[in-house]
N, C-alpha and C positions, 0 to 999 in steps of 0.2 A: 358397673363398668370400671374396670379398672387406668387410674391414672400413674403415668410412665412417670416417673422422675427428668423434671424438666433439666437441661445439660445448655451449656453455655451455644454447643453445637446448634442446638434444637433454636435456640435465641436467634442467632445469628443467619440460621436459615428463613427463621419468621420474618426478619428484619431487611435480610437483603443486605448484611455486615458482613463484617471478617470477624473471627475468633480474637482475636486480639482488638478489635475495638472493641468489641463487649467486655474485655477481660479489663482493656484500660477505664471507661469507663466504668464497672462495678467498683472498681480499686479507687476512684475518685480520681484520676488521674489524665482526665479528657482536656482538661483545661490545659495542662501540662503538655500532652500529646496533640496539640492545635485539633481536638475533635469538636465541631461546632456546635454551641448551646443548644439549638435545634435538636441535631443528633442525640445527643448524650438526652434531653427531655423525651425525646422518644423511644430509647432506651427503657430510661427509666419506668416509663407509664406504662409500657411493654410486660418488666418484672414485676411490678405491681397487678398487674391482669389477670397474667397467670399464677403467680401466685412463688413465685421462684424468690430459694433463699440462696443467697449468695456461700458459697464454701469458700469459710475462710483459709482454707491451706493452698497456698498458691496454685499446688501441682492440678489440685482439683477444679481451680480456674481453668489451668489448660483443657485437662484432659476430662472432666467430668469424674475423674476417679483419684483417692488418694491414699489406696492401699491403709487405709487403716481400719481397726475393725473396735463396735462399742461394748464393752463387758461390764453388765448391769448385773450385782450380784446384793443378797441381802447385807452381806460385810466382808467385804476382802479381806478383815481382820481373823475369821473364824479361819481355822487351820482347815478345814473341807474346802472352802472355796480359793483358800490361798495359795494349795498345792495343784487343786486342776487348772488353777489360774497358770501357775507357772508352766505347766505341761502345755497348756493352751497357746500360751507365751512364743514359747519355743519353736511348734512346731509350724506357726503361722510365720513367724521370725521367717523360718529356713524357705516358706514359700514365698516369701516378699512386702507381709505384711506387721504392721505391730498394731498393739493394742492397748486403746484406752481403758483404763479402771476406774467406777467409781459403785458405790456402795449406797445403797436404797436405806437401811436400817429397818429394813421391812415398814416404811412409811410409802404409800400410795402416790400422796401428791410430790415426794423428792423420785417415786422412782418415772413419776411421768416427766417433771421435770428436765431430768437425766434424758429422757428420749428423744426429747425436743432436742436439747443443746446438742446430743452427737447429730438429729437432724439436719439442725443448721450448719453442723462443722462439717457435713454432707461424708460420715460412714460410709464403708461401700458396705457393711454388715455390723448385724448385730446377735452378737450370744447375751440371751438374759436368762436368770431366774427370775420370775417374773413371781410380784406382791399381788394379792389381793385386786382386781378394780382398773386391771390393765387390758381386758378385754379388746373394749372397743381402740385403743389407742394402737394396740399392737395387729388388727383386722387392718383399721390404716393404713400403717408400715407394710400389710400387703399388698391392698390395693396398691400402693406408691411402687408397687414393683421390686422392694426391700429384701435383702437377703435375711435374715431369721432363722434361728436355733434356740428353741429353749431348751432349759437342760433343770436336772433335779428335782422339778414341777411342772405342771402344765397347767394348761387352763382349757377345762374343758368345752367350753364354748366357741375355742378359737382352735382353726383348722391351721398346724404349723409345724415344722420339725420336731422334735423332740425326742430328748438320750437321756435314758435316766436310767434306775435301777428297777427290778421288784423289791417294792419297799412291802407288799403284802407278805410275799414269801419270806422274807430278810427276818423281818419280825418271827412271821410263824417258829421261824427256825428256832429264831435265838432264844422265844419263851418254851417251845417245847424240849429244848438242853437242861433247863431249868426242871421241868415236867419231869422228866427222864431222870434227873438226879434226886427226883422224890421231892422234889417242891411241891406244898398243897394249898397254897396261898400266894399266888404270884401276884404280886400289882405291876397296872405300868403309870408310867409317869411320863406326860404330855402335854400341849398347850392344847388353847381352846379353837383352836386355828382351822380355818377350813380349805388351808394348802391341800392339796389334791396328796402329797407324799404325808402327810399327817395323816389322813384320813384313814391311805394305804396301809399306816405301820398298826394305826390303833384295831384294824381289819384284821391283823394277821394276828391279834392281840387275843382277840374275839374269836376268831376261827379256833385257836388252841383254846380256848374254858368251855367252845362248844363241842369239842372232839373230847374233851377230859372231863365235865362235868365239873370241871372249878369252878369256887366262886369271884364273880370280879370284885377290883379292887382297882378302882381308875381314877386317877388325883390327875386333872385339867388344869393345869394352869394358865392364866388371864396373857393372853401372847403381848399385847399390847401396855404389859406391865409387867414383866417377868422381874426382871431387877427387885421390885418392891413388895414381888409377891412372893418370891418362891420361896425365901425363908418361911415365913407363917406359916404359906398354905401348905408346904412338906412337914414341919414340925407337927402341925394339928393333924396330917393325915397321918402320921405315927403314929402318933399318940392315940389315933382314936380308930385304928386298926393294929390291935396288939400282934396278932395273930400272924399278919406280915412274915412271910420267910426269905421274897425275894423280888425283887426287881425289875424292871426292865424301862429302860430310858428310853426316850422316843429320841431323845438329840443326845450330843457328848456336850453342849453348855447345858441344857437341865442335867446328866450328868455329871460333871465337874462340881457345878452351883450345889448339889444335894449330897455327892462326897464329901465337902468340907463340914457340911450342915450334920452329918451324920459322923464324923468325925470329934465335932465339937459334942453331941451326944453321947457320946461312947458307945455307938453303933458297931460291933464287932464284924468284919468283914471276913471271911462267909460264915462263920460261926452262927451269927444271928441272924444276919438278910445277907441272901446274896445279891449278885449283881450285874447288871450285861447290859452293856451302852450300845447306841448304835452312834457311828463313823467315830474309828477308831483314829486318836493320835499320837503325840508325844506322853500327853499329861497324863492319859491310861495308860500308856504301857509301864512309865516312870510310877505311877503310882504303886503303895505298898497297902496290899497285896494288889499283885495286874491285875487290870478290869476287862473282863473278856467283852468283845466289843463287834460287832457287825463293821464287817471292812468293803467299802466301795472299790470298782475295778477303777480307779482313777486315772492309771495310763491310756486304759483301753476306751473308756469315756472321752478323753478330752481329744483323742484319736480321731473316734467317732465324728462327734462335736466339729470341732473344724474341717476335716474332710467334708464332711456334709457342708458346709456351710461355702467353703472354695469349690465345691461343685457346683454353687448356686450361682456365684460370682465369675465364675469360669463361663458358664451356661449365659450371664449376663440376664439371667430373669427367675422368677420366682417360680418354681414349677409346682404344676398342679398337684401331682402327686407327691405328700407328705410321708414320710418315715416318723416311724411312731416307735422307736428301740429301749426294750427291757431286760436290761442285762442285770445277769445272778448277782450276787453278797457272796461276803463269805463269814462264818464265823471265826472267829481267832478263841481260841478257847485260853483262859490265864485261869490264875489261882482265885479269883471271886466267885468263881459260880461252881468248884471241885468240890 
């Protein structure tokens, strides 16, 4: 059975109140307002019952709603999440709403955390890319009647919006450019991670050495330790796959992290290994020579994304039926993989 989001409204009908005793009372402010100890204890034992958190943004006192919306991402640092953030930003801006940002670091217990506190600060919505282990947390936030988009990933066991890309085909493509340019030795380079678009890219990996009769070559990397690993564990996968002629990154930070590393080698670019990132940004294109790189529809995504999500908010309920959207890549082709 699903539970409504309890509203000051909903209080004050239980109660036999006005909106603004319940409002002065949550605020602490009944003693002030001559509302009598009586009252304000039955108030109190009232929101305790049910189970209601007080929203701290005043407007949301009044009206149950406070236009703001919660954006749960692995790192608003990383330039993919920083620039659909901004597009996100904007066009919720222009519909009346602004948005909170904070950053999971792909850690479980900060990104449940984070759910909680925009709970309590009473979100009218939430866009996440959701970590590992949020299943049951984000099923809640439907029952509660929660507006909801996930974007980049899903989670397969929870039934909920979701805009993302074909990160199967995305891949496919970009190893089989590689293919096509006579590469017979392609590795790719990934973490150990069992994000739903992980899984997709290393699929589309697999699909081209099953069409081509390659052999693989697949260096995992420990997600939960990249920083500490990715030196060794690419240095040793070098070294101990001479034969190596080309590339393909599952991220543009395992790409970036393994351009430096193969730079400090004397890893000739594309001479020796080529190379193909997926989401492209600054640091690929600036680099020498450009790193041809899988490009997300970013405008059209974050479009998406909030449209769907101010439909829900609009609708005032969580509707049954879910949108499931996979939108194309595009390659960028540069001089690493010619």
């Amino acid at each position: 059975m699903k539970r409504n989001r309890i509203s000051i409204k909903d209080i004050s009908k239980a109660l036999g109140l006005s909106n603004t005793t319940i409002s002065f009372i949550l605020n602490g402010k009944a003693e002030e307002m001559r509302i009598s100890a009586q009252v304000a204890e039955k108030v109190l034992a009232y929101v305790k019952e049910v189970g209601y958190t007080p929203n701290y943004l005043a407007r949301g006192l009044v009206t149950g709603k406070t236009n703001t919306i919660g954006f749960i991402v692995e790192s608003i640092g990383n330039p993919f999440f920083s620039q659909i953030a901004s597009l996100i930003e904007e066009q919720a801006y222009n519909s009346g709403y602004k948005i909170i940002y904070s950053s999971t670091n792909g850690k479980q217990e900060k990104a449940l955390e984070l759910i909680r506190m925009f709970r309590d600060r009473g979100v009218d919505g939430y866009i996440i890319c959701p970590t590992d282990g949020l299943a049951e947390e984000i099923k809640q936030l439907r029952e509660e009647n929660r507006s909801i988009v996930l974007f980049d990933r899903y989670l397969p066991s929870v039934v909920a919006h979701y805009i993302g890309i074909d990160n199967e085909r995305a891949m496919y493509e970009a190893c089989k450019h590689l293919a096509d340019g006579g590469k017979k030795n392609i590795a790719m380079v990934t973490t150990d991670s069992e994000q739903t678009q992980m899984i997709s890219r290393l699929a589309g990996y697999q699909r081209l050495l099953k069409e081509t009769g390659l052999q693989s070559h697949v260096l995992q990397v420990p997600y939960d330790d990249i920083k500490q690993r990715l030196q060794p564990d690419f240095e040793s996968f070098i070294k101990n796959n001479p034969t190596i002629d080309a590339i393909c990154f599952a991220t543009n930070y395992l790409a970036i992290g393994s351009l430096e590393i193969m730079r400090n080698l004397h890893i000739s670019i594309p001479d020796q290994i080529s190379v193909v990132a997926f989401d492209d940004n600054e640091v690929l294109r600036l680099f020498q020579p450009g790193i041809t790189a899988v490009e997300q529809p970013l405008e059209e995504m974050a479009k998406l994304i909030i449209d769907r999500l101010l439909l829900d908010l609009k609708l005032g309920k969580v509707t049954e039926k879910t949108v499931h959207k996979e939108l194309p890549a595009r390659l960028i082709i540069r001089a690493s993989s010619l």
